[in-house]
N, C-alpha and C positions, 0 to 999 in steps of 0.2 A: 530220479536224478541221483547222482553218484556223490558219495559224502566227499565232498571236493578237500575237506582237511586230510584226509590219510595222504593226501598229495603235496602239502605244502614243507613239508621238513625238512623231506628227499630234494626236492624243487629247490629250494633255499638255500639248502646247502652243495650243489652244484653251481648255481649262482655265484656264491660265495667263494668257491673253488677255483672255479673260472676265470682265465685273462683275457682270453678271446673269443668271446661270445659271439656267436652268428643267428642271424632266423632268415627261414627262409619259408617261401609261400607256393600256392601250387601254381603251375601255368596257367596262362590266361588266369590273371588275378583276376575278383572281380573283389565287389565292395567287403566280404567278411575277409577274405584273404590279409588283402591290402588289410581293413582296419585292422584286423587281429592281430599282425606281422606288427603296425605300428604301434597300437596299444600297446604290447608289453616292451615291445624297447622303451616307452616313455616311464615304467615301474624300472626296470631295471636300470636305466640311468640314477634313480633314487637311491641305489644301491653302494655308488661309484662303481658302476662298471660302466665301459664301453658297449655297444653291440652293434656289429654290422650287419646289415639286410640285403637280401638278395633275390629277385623276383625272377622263376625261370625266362619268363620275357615280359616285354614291355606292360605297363600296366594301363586300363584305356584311360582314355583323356579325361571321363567325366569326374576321375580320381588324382587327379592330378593337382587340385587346389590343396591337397589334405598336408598338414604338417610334417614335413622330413621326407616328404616322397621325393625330395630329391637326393637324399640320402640312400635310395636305394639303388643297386646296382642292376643291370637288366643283362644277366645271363646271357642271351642268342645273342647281343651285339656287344656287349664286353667278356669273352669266355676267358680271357689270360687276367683281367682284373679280378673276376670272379674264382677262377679255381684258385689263386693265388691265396686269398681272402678264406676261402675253404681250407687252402692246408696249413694255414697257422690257427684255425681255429681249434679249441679246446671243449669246447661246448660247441653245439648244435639243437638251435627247436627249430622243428617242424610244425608249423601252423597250417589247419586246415586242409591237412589232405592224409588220406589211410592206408597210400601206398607209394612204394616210392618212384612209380613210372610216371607217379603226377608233378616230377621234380626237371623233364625235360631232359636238357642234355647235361644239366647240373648230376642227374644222378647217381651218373659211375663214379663222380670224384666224391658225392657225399657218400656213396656206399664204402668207398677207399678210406674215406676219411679214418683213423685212430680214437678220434673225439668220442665225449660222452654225449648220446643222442638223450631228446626229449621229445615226446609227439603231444600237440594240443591239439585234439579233432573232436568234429561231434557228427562223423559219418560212420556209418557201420562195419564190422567184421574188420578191424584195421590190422595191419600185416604188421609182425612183432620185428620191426626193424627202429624201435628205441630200447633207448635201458629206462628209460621211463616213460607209462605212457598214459596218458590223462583223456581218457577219451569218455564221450556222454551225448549218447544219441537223443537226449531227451531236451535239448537243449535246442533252442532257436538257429544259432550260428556258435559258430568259435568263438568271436567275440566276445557275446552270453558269458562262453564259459569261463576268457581270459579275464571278464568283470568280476565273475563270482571268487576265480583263485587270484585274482587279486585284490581284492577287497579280504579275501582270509589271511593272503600273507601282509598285508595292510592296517590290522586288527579296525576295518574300519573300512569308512567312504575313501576311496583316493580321490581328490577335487583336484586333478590337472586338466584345463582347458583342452588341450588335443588327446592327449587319452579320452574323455568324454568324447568328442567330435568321432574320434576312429573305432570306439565303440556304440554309439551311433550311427554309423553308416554302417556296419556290418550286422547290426540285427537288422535296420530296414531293410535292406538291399537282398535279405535273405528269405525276408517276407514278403518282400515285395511291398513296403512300407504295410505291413499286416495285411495283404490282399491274398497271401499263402503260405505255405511251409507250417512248419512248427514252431508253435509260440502257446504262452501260457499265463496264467496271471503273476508267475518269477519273472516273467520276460519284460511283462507292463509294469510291473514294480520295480525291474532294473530302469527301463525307459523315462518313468516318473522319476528318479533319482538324479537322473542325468538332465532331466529336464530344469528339475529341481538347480541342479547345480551350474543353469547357465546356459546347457547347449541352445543352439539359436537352429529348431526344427525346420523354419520356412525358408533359413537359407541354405541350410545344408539338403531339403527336398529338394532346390529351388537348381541347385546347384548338380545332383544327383540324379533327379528324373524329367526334368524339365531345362535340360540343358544340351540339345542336339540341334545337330542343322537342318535346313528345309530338303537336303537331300535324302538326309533319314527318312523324315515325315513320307518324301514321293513313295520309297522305297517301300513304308511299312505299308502305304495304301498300295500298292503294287502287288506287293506279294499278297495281300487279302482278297485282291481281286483277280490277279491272273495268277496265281500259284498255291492257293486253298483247297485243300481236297475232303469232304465230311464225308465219313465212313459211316452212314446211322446205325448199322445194324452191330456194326461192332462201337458204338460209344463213343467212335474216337478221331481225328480231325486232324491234317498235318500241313503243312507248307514246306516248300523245297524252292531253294534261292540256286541257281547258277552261279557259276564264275564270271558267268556273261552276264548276270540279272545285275549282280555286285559292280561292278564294274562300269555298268549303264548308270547307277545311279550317286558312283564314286563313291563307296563302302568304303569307310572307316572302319577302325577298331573300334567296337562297343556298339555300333547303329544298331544292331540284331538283338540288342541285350532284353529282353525283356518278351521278344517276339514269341519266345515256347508258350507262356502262360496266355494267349489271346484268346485261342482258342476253346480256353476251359470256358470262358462266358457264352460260348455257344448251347441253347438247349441240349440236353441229352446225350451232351461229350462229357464223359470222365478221363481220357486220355489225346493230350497234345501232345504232337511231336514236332519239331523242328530239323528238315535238312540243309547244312549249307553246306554247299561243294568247296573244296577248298586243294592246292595243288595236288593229286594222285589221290587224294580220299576226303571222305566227307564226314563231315562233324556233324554229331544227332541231338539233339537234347530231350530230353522227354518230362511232361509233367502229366500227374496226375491227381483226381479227387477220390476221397474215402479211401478204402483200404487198395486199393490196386497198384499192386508193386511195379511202378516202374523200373525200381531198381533193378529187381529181377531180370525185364522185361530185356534192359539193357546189358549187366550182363550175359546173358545167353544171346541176344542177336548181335552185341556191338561193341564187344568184349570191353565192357564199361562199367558203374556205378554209381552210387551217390545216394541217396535218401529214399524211403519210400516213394515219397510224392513231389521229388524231383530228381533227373539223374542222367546221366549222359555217356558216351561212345562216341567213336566211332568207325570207318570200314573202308578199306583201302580201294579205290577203282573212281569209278564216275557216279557221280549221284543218283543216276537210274537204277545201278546195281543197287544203293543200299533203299530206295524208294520199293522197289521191288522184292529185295530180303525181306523186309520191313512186312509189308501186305501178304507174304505168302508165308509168314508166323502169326499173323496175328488171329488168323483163326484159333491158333491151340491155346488163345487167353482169350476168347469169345465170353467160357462163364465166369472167372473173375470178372471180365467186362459189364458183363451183363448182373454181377452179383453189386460191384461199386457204382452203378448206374441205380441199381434199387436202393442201395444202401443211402445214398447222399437227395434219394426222393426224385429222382429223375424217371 
């Protein structure tokens, strides 16, 4: 982990600097975005400063209970509120993303921007488009990280009721409430903390992964049953949704959330992958066990990224194309496959 104080000075004093703060999160929020985004405008209010947030689009509905999320602005359906909002800012952070194509149509104005940038990520290899940039792949979620450099520029616990909640839903939501990703015993000793100071777990699960319609439900038995594909010899297992599957079962924003990871609980899979079609190209998601970069696997097929052992793309046409791409690479990672399939005792 990265000595999180050589960052709080610099941080501080931009802060401090600053009359018109903005944060902005990556598209398609999901729970670290969102909490992260929200977490720190709840410290920098402590500051007297303002800060306004901006979500390249909509954020799904099962995050929509959280503190000030109506404070955010939703980029693809307000763009003149939003750029507006952009060019009077003076400061800019970046939460949870390592490049700036993950900023939608927000970002050729924040690239325009004049402002002093910040990046807070804890994804890999992140492109040097801040003046300052706080990045720590060691870390659970963003979240994680915006606890720890808050809690430093804090000399201490911060005990605000929704900073606690938004940094809770973003380390679960990243691990899948501890079911994957990276976590540590810093991660369950920040958890404990929070716990400690109040957050209410079983309704913020309750509210978070147990909070979808019976549409969802048909949908997720649908696609396990008619759209499952197990590759045994390569390790690895996928599902592919139509625009016609979506549609049949009236697909919301977020019903898919969770769908990549299904597949890991199948014997002798080290790599999930998720296709859903979507208008002219299809979005991928990929997870994996032990060492087997999906990252990797993503960049070079689906000009993408994200964490070892989750990460995502995706590839302009019909989902058959990227179904197809997808199966006629995946020989050339057979022995990784076959080396993270030994490795995690499969």
């Amino acid at each position: 982990m990265i000595d999180i104080g050589k960052y709080t000075k610099e941080f501080k004093e931009l802060i401090t600097a600053s009359d018109h703060i903005l944060l902005i999160c990556h598209i398609n929020p999901d729970g670290d975005a969102a909490g992260a985004m929200l977490a720190m405008r709840r410290w920098i209010l402590t500051q007297g400063k303002e800060a306004g947030m901006i979500s390249p689009n909509a954020l799904q509905n099962f995050l929509l209970w959280m503190t000030d999320t109506d404070r955010i602005v939703d980029f693809h359906h307000n763009q003149e509120t939003g750029a507006a909002i952009i060019k009077e800012a003076d400061l800019i952070i970046m939460m949870d993303f390592n490049t700036s194509s993950r900023m939608g149509k927000a970002e050729e104005f924040i690239l325009a921007s004049p402002a002093r940038k910040v990046m807070i990520d804890h994804h890999p290899e992140p492109d040097h488009i801040a003046d300052l940039i706080i990045s720590d792949t060691d870390r659970s979620s963003t979240s994680e990280l915006v606890y720890s450099l808050v809690r430093e520029l804090n000399n201490g616990d911060f005990n605000d009721k929704a900073f606690s909640e938004a940094i809770y839903v973003g380390i679960v939501t990243d691990t899948g409430n501890f079911e994957h990703g990276l976590y540590n015993g810093d991660t369950m000793r920040t958890v404990g903390t929070l716990l400690d100071q109040g957050v209410d777990k079983d309704r913020i699960l309750n509210r978070v992964f147990s909070n979808f319609s019976a549409d969802r439900i048909q949908l997720k038995g649908y696609a396990l049953d008619k759209r499952m594909v197990v590759l045994p010899e390569y390790h690895a297992a996928y599902i592919w949704l139509t625009k016609e599957d979506l549609e049949k079962h009236k697909h919301q924003k977020g019903d898919t959330e969770g769908f990549a990871n299904m597949l890991l609980t199948i014997a002798g899979v080290v790599l999930s992958v998720l296709f859903i079609e979507r208008s002219g190209f299809t979005k991928i998601s990929l997870r994996s066990k032990g060492n087997f970069n999906a990252n990797a696997l993503s960049r070079m097929c689906f000009n993408g990224g994200g964490h070892r052992n989750a990460a995502g793309g995706e590839m302009a046409g019909r989902i058959e194309n990227a179904v197809t791409h997808f199966r006629s690479v995946l020989p050339q990672f057979k022995q990784d496959l076959d080396a993270a399939a030994l490795e995690v005792g499969l």
